[in-house]
N, C-alpha and C positions, 0 to 999 in steps of 0.2 A: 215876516221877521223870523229868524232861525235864530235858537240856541247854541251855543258848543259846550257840549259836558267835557270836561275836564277828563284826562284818563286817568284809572291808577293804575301806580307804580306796579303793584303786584295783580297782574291778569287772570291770576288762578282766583281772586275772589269773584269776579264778575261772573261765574255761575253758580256760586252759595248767592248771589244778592240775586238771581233771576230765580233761583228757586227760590230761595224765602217771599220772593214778591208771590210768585204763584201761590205756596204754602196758602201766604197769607190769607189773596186774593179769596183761596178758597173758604176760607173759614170766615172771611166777616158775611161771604154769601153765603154760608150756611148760618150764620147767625141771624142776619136778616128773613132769611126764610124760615127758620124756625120761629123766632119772636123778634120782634125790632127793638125791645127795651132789654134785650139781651146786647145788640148791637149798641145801644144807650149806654149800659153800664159798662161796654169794654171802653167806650171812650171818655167815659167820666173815669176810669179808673187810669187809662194809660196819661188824660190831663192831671190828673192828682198825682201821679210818678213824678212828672215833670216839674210839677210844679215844687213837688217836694225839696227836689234836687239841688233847681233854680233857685228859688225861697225859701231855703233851707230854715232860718231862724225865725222868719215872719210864719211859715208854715206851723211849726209847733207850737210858736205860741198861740196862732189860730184855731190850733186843733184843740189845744187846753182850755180857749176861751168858749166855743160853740160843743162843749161837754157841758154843762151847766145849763142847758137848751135839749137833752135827748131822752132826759129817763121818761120825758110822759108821750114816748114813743115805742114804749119797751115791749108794747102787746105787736108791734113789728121786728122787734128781736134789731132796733136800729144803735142800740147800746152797745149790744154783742157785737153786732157788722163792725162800729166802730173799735171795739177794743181789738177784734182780727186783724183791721185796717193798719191799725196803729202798731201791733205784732210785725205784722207783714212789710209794713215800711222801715220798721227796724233793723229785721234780718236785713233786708237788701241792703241799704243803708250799710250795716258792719261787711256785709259782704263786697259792694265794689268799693270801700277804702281798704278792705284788705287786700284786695286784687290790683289796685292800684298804688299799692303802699304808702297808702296816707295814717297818720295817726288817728287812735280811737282814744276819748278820752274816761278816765272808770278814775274814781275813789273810792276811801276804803269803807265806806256807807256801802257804794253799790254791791263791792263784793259782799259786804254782809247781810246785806238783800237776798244777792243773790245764792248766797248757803243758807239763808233763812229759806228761799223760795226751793231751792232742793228739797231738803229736809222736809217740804210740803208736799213733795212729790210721794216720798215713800209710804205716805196715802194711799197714794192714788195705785200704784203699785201692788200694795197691802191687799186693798181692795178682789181685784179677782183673784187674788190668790188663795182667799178664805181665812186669810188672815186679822180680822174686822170683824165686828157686830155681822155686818152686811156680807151679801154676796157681792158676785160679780157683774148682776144683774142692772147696778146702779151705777155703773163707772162712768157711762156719758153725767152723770151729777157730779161727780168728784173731778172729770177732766173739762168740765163746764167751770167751775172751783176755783181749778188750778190756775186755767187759764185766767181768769180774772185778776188772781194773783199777779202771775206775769206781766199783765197790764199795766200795774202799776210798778214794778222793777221795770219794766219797759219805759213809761215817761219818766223817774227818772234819770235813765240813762240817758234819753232824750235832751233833756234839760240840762245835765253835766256837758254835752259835746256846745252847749252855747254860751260856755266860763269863757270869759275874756273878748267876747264878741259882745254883749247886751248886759247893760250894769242890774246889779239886783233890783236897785229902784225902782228903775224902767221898768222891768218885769210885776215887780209887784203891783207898782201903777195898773200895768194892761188888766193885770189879771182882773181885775178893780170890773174892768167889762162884763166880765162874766156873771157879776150881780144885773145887767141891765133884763135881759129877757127873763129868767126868773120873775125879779123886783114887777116889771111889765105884764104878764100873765097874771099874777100872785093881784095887782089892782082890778084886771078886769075881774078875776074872779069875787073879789070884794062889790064892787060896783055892779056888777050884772045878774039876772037872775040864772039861775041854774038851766031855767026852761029853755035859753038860748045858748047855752055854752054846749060845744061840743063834749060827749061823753069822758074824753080821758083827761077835760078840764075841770069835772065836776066834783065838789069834795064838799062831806057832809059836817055839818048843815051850812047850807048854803040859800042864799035869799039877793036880792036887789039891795043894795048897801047896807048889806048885813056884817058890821064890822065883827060880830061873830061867828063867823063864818074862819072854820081852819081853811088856811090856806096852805097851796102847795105848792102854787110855782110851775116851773118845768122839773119840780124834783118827784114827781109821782106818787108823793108821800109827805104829810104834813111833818112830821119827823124827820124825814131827810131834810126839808126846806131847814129846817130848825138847826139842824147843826151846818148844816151849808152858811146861813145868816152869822149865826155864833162865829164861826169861822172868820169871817169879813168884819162884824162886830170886832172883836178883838183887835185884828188889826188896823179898822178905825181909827182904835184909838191909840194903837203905838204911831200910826202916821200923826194925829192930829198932836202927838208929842213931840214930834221929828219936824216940824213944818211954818212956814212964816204966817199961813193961812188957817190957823184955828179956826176960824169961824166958821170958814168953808166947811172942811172937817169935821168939824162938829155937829155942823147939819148934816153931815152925811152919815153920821153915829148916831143919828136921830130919826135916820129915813128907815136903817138895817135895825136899827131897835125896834121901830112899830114893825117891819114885816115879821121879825123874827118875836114876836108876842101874839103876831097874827095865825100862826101856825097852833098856837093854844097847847103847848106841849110840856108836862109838867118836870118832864126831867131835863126839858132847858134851863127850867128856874134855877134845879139842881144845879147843871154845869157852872149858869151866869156865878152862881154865890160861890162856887168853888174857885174860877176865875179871879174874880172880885177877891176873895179871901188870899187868895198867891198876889197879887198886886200892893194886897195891905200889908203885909206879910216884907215885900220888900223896899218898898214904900208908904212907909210911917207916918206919912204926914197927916196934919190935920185935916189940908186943902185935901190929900187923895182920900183919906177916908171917908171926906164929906161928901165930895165929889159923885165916889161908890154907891154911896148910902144913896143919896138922889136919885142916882142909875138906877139901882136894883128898886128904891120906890114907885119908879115911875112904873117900872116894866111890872111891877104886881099891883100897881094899880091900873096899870090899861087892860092886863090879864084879868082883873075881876072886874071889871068894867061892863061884861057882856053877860049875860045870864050862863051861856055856855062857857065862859072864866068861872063863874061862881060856882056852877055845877061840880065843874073841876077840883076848884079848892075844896070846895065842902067835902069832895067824897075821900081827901085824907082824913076826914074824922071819923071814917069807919071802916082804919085800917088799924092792925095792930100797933103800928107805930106810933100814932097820935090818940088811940083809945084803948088805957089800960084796960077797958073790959072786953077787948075781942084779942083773945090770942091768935098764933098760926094758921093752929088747927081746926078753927071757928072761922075765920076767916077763909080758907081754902073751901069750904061747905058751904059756906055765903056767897062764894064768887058763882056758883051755878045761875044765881037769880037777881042777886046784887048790882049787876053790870056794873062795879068797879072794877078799873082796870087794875091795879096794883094787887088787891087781892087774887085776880083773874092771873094775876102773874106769880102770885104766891103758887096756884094751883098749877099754873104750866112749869115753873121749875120744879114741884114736886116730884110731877107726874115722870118728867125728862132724868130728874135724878135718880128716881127708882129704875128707872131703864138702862144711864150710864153704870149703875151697879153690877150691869149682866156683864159690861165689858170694860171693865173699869181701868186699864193700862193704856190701850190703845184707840176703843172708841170703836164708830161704828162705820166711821170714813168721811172724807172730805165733802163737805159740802151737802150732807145726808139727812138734815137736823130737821128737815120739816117729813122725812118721809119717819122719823122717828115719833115725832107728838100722832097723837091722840088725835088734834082737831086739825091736822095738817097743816100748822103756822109755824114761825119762826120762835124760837125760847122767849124771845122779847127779856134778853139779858146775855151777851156777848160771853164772860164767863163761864154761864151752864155750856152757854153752844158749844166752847172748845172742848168741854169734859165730856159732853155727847161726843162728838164729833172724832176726836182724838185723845180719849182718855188724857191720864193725870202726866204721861210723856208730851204729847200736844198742846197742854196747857201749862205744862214747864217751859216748852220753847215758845210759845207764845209771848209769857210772861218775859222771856230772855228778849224777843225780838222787840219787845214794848219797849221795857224799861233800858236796854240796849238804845235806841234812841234818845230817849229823856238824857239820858247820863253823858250823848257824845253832846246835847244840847248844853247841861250845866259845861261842859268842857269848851265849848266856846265864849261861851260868856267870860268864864274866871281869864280866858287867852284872846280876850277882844279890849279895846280902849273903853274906859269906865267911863258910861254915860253915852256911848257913842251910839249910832242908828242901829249899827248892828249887833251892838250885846242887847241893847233893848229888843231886837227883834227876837234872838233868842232865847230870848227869858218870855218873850211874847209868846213864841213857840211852846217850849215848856209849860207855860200857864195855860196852855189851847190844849195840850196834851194831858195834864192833871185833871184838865176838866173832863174829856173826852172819857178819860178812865172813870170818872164819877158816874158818867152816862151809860157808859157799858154796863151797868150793873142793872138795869132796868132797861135798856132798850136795846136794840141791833144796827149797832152803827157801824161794825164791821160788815155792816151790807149796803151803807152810804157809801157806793164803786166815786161818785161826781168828788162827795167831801174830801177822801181819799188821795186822789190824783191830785186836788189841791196841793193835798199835805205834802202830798210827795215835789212837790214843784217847789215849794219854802223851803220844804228841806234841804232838797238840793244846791240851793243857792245860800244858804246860810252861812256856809265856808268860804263865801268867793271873797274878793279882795272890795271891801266898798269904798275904795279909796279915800278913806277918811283918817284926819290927826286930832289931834287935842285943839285945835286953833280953826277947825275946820264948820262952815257957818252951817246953819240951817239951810235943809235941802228944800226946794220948795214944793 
């Protein structure tokens, strides 16, 4: 049997396409000869191109969904791969529709992402210039930083090129996926002993159906799982409003309630009541305050449920918040021995704010905040970090870039049909965002990269058209 190839028209390429064959030829044999999983990842990498191309819209919603699956891989740096990956298919991406003169799609979100995401650059810039706390010594942290940043203006811009191709619902539905291996992990961890769990699945205290046991999912961190959960909680329950299937729903507001109590994290409670409180706030009812009230009962009773719950609560009675007789200042001196955390945290802001004082304009550079502590941890308080990090300029555009959001959200809402799926979404939004800001104050969620990329995926689709009217039924 013979073949016949075909000629082309122009013969002058038929020796760039024998040299690029040889090119080639040579290099995957040098690959193979130096390591064969070298040869592995050129062709897992040249199938991911393709496939990107090919499945353009199924692609990144897969890529958003199996992020929710990588941070308890992070001691392989498989988070970082992934946020390059995702940089990298970007670029190319804008680059052959611009070569090919296809349209690229931006709004005015991304632009303000994206001068938000400049604006984070002259960090990083600052940096070896001697311009910062820090030297120049530290820039691989700030351009570590930055990029993470960009990852997330990077999905999404992602997310915007799939308006008018994949409805919001849809999307929100899949994303819905991204609670299953978390949720799945987060059980075994519950159910199993420690003594058989692989080490980057183990999280303390941990026992054989030790339902007090924090859990953490594939979020690397009992606290990450917890606003990841909060996340999907909330929208729970805007879907189980939206839908002919309450009951469904409902169980499923029931399944993200226990995981997200199982994490044992006391400024979710914070967020949950600040949530709850935005809810009551615009709905007045009896039925929703009742409703609330049950919610938030249940989840601080399954929270003190556990001796490790109780531990918890109990040690706000010896903080100065809940005990006139310990001030700040007693407290910060207690926290050496006291192993509470909140005091523990009176004393890491302390310690952070005495130091932002040396450089109190600009900080000490992007992404710098643990080479600043004492004990080499994060502030455990989003707030202190920006005024370390980028003095009281950096924490003015931060506060710009936050509240910037919230305010284009109420602007949807007032310019969306009253009652409909998607002003409720965005007032969902909003309440996920007010709460978020309550947790910042005590915790480092500005380092939740998984929660994030969420937000930025709802975001982005908040604006699209849900083709809904006043007359329009319940979506299922």
């Amino acid at each position: 049997m013979s073949f016949n190839f075909p000629k082309y028209r122009n013969q002058s390429l038929t020796p760039w396409l024998i040299l690029g064959g040889i090119i080639g030829g040579i290099f995957v044999g040098f690959l193979v000869a130096t390591n064969p999983i070298y040869l592995l990842a050129l062709t897992i990498i040249i199938v991911g191109i393709t496939v990107f191309f090919l499945k353009f819209e199924k692609t990144v919603l897969a890529l958003l969904i199996i992020r929710s699956s990588l941070d308890i891989f992070s001691a392989y740096q498989l988070p970082s791969a992934f946020a390059l990956g995702v940089i990298a298919l970007t670029l190319l991406y804008v680059t052959i529709r611009l070569l090919t003169h296809q349209p690229i799609k931006t709004d005015k979100v991304w632009w303000f992402l994206a001068f938000w995401l400049l604006l984070q650059g002259l960090w990083v810039i600052l940096l070896p210039l001697g311009g910062l706390g820090l030297d120049g010594s530290y820039l691989s942290l700030a351009i570590r930083e930055w990029i993470r940043l960009l990852s997330w203006v990077t999905i999404y811009f992602l997310v915007i090129q799939l308006k008018g191709k994949i409805s919001p619902q849809k999307i929100i539905s899949l994303l819905f996926l991204g609670l299953v291996m978390p949720c799945t992990i987060a059980i075994i961890q519950i159910i199993l002993p420690s003594s058989v769990l692989p080490s980057f699945l183990v999280v303390y205290p941990s026992g054989a159906f030790d339902i007090g046991s924090r859990v953490n999912g594939t979020l690397g961190h009992p606290n990450t799982f917890t606003t990841f959960t909060f996340l999907f909680m909330a929208l729970t329950y805007w879907k189980q409003n939206h839908t002919k299937n309450k009951t469904l729903w409902l169980i499923v507001l029931g399944v993200v309630a226990f995981f997200f109590v199982g994490a044992k994290a006391l400024f979710g409670l914070m967020m949950l009541g600040t949530w709850l409180v935005c809810n009551f706030v615009r709905r007045a009812s009896l039925l929703n305050i009742f409703g609330g009230l049950i919610l938030f009962g249940l989840v601080i009773a399954l929270f003190a449920s556990t001796p490790f719950g109780q531990e918890r609560l109990g040690s706000l009675t010896e903080t100065p918040m809940f005990n006139p007789d310990i001030n700040i200042w007693k407290a910060i001196l207690s926290s050496k021995w006291d192993n509470n955390s909140f005091n523990w945290r009176l004393a890491q802001w302390h310690y952070l704010l005495q130091q932002w004082q040396n450089y109190p304009l600009l900080g000490y550079g992007l992404g710098v905040n643990k080479m600043i502590s004492s004990n080499g941890l994060e502030p455990h308080g989003d707030y202190v970090r920006f005024l370390v990090e980028t003095g009281v300029l950096g924490f003015m555009v931060f506060l710009g870039f936050w509240c910037g959001q919230l305010v284009y959200l109420f602007h949807l809402m007032r310019t969306s049909i009253p009652g409909s799926m998607k002003q409720d979404f965005c007032f969902t939004l909003a309440s996920i965002m007010i709460a978020l800001s309550v947790g910042m104050i005590t915790e480092n969620i500005w380092s939740h990269t998984t929660l994030i990329f969420y937000w930025f995926t709802f975001l982005a689709i908040a604006d699209w058209d849900w083709n809904e009217d006043k007359s329009k039924k319940l979506s299922q």
